[in-house]
PDB file as gemmi writes it, atoms N, CA and C in Angstrom:
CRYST1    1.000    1.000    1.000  90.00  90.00  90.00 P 1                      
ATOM      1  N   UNK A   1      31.703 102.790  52.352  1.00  0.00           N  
ATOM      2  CA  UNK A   1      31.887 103.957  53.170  1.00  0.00           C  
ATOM      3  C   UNK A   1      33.287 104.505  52.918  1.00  0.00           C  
ATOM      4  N   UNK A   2      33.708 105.898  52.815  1.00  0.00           N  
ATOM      5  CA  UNK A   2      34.676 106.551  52.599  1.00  0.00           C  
ATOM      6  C   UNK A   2      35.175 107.135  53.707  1.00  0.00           C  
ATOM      7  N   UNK A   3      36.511 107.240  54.589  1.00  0.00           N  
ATOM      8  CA  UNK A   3      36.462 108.018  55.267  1.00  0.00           C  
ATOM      9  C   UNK A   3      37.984 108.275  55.060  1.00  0.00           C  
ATOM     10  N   UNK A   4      38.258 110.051  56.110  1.00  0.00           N  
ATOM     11  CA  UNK A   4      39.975 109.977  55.875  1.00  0.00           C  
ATOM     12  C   UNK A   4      40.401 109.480  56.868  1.00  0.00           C  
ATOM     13  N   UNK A   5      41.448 109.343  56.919  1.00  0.00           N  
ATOM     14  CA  UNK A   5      42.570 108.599  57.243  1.00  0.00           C  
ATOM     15  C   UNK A   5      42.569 109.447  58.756  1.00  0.00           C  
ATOM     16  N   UNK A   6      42.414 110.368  58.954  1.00  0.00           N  
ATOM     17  CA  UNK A   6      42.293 110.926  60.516  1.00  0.00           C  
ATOM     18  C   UNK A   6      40.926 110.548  60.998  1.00  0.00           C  
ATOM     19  N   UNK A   7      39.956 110.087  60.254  1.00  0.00           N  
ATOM     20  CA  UNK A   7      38.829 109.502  60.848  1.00  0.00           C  
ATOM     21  C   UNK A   7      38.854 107.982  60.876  1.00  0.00           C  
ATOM     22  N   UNK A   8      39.513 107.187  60.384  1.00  0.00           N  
ATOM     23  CA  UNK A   8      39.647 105.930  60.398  1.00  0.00           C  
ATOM     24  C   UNK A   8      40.773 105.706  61.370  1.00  0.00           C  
ATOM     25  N   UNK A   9      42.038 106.622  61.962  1.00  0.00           N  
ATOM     26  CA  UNK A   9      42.498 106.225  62.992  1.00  0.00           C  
ATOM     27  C   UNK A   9      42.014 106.549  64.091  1.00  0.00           C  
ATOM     28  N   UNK A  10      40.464 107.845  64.117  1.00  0.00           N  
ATOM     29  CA  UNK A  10      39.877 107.943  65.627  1.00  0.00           C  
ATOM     30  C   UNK A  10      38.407 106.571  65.297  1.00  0.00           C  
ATOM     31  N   UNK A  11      38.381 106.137  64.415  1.00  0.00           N  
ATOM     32  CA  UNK A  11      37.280 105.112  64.249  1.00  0.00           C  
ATOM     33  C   UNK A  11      37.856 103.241  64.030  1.00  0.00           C  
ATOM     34  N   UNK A  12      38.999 103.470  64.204  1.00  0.00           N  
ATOM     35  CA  UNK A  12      39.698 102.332  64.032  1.00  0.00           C  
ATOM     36  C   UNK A  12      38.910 100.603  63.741  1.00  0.00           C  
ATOM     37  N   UNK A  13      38.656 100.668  65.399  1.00  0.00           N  
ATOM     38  CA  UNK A  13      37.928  99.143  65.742  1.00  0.00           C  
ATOM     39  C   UNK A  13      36.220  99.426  65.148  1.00  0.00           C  
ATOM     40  N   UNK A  14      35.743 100.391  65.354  1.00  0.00           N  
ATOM     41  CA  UNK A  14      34.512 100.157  64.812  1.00  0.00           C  
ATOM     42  C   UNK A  14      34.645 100.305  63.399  1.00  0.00           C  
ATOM     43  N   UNK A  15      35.441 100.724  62.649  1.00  0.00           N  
ATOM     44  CA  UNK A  15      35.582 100.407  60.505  1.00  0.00           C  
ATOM     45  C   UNK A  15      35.921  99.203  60.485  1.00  0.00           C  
ATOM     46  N   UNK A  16      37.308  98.333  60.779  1.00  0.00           N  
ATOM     47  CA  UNK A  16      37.365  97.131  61.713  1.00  0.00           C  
ATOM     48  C   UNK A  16      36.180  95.738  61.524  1.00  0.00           C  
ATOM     49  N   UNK A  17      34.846  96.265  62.431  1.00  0.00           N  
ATOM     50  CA  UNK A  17      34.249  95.354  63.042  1.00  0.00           C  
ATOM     51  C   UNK A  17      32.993  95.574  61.296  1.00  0.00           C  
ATOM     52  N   UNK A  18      32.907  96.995  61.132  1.00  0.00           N  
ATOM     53  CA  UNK A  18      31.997  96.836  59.875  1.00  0.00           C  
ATOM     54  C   UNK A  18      32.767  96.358  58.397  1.00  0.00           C  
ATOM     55  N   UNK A  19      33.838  96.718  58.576  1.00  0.00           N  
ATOM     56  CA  UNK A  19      34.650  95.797  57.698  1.00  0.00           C  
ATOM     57  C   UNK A  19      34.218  94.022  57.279  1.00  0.00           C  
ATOM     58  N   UNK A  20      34.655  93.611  58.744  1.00  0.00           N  
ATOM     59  CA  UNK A  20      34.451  92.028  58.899  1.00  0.00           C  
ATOM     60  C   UNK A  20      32.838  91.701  58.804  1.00  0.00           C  
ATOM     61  N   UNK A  21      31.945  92.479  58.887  1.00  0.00           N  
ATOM     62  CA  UNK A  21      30.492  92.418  58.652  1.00  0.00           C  
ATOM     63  C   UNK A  21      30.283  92.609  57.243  1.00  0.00           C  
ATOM     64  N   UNK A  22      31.336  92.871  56.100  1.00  0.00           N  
ATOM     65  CA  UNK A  22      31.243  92.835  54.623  1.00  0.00           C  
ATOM     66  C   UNK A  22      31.297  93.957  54.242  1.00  0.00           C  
ATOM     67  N   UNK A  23      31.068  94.916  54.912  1.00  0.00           N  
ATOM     68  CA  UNK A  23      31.268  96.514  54.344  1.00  0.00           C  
ATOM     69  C   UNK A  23      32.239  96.386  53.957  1.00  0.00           C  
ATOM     70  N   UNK A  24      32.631  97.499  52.684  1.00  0.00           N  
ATOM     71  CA  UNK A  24      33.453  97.903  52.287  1.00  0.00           C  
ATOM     72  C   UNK A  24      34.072  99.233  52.651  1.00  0.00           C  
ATOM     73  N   UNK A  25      35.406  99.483  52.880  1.00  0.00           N  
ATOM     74  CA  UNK A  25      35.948 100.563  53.674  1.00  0.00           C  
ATOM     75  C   UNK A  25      36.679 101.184  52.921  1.00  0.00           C  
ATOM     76  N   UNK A  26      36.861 102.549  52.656  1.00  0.00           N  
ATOM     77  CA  UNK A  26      37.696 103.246  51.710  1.00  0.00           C  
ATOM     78  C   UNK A  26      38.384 104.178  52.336  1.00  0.00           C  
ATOM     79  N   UNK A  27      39.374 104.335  52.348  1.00  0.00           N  
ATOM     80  CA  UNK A  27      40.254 105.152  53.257  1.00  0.00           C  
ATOM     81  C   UNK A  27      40.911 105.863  52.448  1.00  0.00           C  
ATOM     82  N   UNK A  28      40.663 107.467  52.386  1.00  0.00           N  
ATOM     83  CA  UNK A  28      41.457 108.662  51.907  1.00  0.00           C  
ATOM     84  C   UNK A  28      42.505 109.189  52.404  1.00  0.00           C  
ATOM     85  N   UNK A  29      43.908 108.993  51.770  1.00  0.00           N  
ATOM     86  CA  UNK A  29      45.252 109.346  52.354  1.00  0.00           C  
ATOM     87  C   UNK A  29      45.780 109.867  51.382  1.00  0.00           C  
ATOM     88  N   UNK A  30      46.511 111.297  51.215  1.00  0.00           N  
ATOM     89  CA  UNK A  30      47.424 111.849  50.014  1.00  0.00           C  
ATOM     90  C   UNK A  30      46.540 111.898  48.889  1.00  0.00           C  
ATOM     91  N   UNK A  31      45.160 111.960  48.926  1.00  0.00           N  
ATOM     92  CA  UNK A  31      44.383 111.529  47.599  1.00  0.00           C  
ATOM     93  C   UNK A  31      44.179 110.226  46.712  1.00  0.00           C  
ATOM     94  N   UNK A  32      44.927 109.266  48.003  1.00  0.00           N  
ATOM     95  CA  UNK A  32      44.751 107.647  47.237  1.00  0.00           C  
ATOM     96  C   UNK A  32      43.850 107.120  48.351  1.00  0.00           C  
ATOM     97  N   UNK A  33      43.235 105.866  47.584  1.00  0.00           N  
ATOM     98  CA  UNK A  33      42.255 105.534  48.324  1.00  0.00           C  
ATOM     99  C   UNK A  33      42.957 103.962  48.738  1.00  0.00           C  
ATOM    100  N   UNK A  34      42.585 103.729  49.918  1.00  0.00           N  
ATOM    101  CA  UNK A  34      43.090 102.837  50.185  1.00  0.00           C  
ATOM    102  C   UNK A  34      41.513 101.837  50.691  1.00  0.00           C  
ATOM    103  N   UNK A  35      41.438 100.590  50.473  1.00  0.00           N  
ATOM    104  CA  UNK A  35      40.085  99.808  50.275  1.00  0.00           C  
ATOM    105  C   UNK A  35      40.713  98.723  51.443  1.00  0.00           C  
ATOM    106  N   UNK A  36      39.924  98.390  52.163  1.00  0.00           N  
ATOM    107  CA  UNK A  36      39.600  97.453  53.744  1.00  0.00           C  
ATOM    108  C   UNK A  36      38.498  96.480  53.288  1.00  0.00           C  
ATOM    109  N   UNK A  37      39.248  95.413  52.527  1.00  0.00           N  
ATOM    110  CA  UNK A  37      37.676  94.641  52.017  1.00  0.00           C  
ATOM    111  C   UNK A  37      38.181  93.020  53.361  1.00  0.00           C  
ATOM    112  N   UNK A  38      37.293  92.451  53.752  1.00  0.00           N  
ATOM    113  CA  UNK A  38      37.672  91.260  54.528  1.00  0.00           C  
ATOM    114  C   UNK A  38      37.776  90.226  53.248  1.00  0.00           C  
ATOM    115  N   UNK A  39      38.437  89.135  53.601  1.00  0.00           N  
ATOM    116  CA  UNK A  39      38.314  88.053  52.924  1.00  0.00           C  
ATOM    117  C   UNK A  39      37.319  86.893  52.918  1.00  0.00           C  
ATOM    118  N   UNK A  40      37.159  86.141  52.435  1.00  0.00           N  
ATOM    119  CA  UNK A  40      36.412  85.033  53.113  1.00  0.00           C  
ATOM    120  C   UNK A  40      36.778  84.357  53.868  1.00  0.00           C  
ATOM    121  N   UNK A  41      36.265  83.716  54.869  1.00  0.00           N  
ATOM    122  CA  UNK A  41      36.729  83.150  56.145  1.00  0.00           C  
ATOM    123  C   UNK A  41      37.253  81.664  55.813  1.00  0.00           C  
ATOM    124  N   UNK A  42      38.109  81.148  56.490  1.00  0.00           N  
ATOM    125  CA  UNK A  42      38.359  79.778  56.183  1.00  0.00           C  
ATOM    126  C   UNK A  42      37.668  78.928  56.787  1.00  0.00           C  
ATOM    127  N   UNK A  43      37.377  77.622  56.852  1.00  0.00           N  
ATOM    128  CA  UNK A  43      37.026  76.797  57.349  1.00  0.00           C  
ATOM    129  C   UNK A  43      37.537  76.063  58.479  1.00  0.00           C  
ATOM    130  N   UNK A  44      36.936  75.821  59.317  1.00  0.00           N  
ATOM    131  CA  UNK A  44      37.872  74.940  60.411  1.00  0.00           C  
ATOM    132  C   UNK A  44      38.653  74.151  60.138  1.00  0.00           C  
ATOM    133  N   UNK A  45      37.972  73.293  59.404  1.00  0.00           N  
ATOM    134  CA  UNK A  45      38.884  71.784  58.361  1.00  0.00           C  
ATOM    135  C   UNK A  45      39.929  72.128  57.814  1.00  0.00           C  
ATOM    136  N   UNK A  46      40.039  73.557  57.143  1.00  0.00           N  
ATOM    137  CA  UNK A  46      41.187  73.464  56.128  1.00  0.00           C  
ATOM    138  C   UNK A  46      42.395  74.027  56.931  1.00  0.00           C  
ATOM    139  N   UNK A  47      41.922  74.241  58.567  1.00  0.00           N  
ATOM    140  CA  UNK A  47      42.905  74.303  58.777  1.00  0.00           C  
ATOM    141  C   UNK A  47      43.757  73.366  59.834  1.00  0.00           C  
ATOM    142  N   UNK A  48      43.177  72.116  59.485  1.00  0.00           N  
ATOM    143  CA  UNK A  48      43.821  70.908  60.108  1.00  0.00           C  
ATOM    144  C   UNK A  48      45.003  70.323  59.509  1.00  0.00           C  
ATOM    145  N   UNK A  49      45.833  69.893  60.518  1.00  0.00           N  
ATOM    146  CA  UNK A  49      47.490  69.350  59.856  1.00  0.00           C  
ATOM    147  C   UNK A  49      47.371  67.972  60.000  1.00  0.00           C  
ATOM    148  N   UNK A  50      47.671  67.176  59.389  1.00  0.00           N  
ATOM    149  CA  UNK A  50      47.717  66.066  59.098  1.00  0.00           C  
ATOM    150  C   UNK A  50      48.978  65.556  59.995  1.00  0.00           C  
ATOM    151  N   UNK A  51      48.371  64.415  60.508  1.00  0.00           N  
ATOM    152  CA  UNK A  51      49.238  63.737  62.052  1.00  0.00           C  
ATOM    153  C   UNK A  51      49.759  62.060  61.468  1.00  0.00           C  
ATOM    154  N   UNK A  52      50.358  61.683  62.212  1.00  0.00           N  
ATOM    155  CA  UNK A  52      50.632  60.696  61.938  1.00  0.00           C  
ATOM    156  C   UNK A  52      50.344  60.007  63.295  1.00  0.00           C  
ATOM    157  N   UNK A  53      48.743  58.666  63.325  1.00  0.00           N  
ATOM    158  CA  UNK A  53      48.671  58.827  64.832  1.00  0.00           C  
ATOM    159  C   UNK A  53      48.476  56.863  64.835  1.00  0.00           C  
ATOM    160  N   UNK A  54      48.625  56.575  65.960  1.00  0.00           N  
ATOM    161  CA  UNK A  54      48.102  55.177  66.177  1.00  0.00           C  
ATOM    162  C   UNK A  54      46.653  55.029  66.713  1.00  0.00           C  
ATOM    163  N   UNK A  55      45.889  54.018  66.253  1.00  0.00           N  
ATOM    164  CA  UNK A  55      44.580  54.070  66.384  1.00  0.00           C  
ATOM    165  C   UNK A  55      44.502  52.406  67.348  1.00  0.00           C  
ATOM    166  N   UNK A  56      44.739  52.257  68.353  1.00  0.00           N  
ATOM    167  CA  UNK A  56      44.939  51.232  68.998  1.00  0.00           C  
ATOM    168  C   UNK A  56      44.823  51.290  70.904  1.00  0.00           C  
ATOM    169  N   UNK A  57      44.589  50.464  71.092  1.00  0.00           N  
ATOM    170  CA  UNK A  57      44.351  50.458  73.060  1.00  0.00           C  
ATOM    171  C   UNK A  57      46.293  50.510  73.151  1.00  0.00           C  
ATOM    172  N   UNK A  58      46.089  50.887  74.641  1.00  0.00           N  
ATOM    173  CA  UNK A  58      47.911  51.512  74.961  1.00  0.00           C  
ATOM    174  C   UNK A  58      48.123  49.540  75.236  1.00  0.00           C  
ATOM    175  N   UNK A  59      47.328  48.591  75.506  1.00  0.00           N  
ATOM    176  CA  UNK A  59      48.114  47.188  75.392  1.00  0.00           C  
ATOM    177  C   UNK A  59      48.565  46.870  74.307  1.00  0.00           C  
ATOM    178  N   UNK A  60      47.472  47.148  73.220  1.00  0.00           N  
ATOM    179  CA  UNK A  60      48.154  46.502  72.072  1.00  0.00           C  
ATOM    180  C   UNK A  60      49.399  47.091  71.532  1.00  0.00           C  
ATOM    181  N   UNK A  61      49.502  48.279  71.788  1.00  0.00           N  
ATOM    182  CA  UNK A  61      50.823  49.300  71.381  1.00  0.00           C  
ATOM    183  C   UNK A  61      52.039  48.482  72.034  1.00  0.00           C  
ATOM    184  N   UNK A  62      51.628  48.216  73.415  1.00  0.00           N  
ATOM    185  CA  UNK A  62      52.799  47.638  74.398  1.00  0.00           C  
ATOM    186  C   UNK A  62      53.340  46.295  73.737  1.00  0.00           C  
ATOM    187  N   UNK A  63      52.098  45.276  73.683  1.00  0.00           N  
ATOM    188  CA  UNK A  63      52.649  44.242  72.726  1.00  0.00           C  
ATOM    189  C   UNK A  63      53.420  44.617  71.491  1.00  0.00           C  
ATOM    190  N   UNK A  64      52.981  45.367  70.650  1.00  0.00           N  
ATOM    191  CA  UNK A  64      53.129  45.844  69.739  1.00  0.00           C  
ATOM    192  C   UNK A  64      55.269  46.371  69.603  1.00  0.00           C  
ATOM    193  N   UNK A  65      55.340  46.823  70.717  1.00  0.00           N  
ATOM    194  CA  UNK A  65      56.592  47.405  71.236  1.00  0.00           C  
ATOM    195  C   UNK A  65      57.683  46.471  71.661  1.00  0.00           C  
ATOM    196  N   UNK A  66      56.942  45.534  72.219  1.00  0.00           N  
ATOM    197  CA  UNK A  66      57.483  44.472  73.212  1.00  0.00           C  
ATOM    198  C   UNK A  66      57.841  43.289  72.146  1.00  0.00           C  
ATOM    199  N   UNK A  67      57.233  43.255  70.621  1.00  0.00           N  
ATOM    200  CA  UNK A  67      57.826  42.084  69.953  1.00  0.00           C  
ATOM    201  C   UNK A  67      58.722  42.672  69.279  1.00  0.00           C  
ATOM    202  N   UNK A  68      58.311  44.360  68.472  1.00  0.00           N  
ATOM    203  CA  UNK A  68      59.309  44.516  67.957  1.00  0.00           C  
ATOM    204  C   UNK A  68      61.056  45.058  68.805  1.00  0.00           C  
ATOM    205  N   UNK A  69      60.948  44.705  69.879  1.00  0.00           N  
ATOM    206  CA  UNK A  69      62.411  44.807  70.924  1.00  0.00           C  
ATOM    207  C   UNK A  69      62.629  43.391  71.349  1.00  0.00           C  
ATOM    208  N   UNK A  70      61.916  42.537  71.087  1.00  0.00           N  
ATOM    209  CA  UNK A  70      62.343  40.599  70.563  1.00  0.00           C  
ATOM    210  C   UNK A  70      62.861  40.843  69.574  1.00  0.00           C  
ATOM    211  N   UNK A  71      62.376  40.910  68.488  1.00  0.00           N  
ATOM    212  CA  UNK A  71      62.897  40.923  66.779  1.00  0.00           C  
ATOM    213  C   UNK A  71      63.887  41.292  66.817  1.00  0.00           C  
ATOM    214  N   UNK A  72      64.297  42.645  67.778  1.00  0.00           N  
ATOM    215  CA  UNK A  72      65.456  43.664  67.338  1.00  0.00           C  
ATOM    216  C   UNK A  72      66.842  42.703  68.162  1.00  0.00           C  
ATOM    217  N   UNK A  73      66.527  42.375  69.503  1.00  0.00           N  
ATOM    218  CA  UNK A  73      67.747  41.419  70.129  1.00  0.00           C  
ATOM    219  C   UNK A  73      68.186  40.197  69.669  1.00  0.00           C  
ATOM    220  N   UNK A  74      66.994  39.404  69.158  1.00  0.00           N  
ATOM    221  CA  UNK A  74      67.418  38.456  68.517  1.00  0.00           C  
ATOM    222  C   UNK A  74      68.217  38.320  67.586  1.00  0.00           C  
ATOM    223  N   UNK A  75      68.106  39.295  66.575  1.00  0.00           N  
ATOM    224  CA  UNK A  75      69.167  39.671  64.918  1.00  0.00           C  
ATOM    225  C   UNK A  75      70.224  40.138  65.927  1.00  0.00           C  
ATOM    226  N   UNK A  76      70.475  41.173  67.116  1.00  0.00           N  
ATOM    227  CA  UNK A  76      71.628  41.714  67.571  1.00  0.00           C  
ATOM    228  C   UNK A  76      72.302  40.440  68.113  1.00  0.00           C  
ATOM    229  N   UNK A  77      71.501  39.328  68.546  1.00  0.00           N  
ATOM    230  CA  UNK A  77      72.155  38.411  69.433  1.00  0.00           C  
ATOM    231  C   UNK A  77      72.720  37.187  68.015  1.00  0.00           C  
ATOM    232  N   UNK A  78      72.586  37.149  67.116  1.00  0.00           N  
ATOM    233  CA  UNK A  78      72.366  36.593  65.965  1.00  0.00           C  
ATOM    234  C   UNK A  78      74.017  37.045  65.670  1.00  0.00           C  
ATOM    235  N   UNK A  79      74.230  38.305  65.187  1.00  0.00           N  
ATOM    236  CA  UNK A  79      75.152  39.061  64.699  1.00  0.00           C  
ATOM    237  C   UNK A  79      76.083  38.996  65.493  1.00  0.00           C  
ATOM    238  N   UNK A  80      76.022  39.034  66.882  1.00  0.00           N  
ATOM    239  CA  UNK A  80      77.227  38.727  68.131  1.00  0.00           C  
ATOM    240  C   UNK A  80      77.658  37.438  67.886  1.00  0.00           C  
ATOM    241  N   UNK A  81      77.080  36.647  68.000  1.00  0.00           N  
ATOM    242  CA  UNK A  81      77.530  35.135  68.234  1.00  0.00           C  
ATOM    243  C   UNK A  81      77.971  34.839  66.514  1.00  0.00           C  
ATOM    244  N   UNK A  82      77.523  35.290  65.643  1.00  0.00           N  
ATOM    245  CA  UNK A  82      78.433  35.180  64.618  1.00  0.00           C  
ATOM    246  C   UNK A  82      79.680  35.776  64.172  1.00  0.00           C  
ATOM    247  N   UNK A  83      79.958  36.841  65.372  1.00  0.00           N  
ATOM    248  CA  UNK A  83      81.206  37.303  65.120  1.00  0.00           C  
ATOM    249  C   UNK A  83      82.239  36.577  65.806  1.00  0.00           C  
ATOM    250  N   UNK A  84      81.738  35.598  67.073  1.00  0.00           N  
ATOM    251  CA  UNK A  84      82.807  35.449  67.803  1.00  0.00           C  
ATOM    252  C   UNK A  84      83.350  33.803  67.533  1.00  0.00           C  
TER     253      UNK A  84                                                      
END                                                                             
């Protein structure tokens, strides 16, 4: 479909909506044509971000937390008493 440019700004949302339905839209301005093609749509998936997640019950995390803050005092308590 061809239209000018004073009919595509009183037809806006409906060129728009036949646009995104695959029509092709041609818009006459100054004698250049200007073309309204949609793209292909993306996929839901591709637009997922990659997480960095724990896959675990909130106890085991806690244990999980709770040895590595043993590990960590022990080397600190390690390093004290060897300084003094």
């Amino acid at each position: 479909m061809t239209v000018t440019a004073t009919d595509f700004r009183k037809n806006l949302f409906q060129l728009f909506e036949r646009a995104l339905n695959g029509e092709l839209i041609e818009i006459v301005h100054k004698n250049r044509i200007i073309r309204l093609v949609p793209t292909e749509p993306k996929s839901k998936l591709s637009r997922l971000v990659q997480r960095d997640t724990l896959n675990c019950t909130p106890d085991e995390f806690d244990q999980a937390v709770r040895a590595q803050d043993d590990g960590m005092h022990r080397e600190w308590e390690q390093k004290w008493r060897s300084r003094l």
